[in-house]
N, C-alpha and C positions, 0 to 999 in steps of 0.2 A: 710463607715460604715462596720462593720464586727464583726461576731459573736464571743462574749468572753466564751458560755458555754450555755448549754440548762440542766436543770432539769427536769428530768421526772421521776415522782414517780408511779413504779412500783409493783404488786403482787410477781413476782417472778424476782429477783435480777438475778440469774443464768443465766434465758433462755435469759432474755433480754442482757445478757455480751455476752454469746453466738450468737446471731442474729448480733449486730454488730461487734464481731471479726471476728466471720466466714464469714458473707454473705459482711459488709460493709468495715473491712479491717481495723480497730480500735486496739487498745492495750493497754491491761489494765496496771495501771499506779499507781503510788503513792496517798493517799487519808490522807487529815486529820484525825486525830483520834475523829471525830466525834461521839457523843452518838447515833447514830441510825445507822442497816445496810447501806449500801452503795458500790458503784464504781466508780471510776473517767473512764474513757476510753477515751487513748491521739489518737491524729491524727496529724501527725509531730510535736512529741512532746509538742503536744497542749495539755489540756485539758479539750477537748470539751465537752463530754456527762457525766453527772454528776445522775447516776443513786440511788435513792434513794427508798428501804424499807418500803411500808406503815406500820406503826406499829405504836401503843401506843405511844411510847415512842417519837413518830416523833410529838406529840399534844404539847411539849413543846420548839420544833425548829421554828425557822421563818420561817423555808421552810414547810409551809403548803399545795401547791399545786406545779403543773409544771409551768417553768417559763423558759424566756430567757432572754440572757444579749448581748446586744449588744452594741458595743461602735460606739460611733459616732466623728470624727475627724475634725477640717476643716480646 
């Protein structure tokens, strides 16, 4: 098993880009042109942390809460 991406829907987009490029060592990356703020932030070209904008506009996305994806192989 291994994690494909963690969403965490955020107040402030910025500090949280901040927290993990600075303190955790992450890189911010290329993002769909999704309708609501956002960040992807890669980890060996991963893109792990999928930081999302609570806002209005996010009431019409399916990503309504934080959530993780993890694939499972066998």
């Amino acid at each position: 098993m291994k994690l494909n991406h963690a969403l965490l829907m955020c107040e402030n987009i910025t500090a949280m880009e901040d927290f993990f490029i600075r303190i955790i060592g992450f890189e911010n990356g290329p993002r769909p042109p999704f309708p609501f703020a956002g960040s992807w932030l890669y980890s060996d070209g991963q893109p792990l942390i999928h930081l999302v904008g609570k806002t209005p506009s996010l009431h019409k996305s399916r990503h309504k809460s934080n959530h993780n994806r993890l694939i499972c192989e066998q």
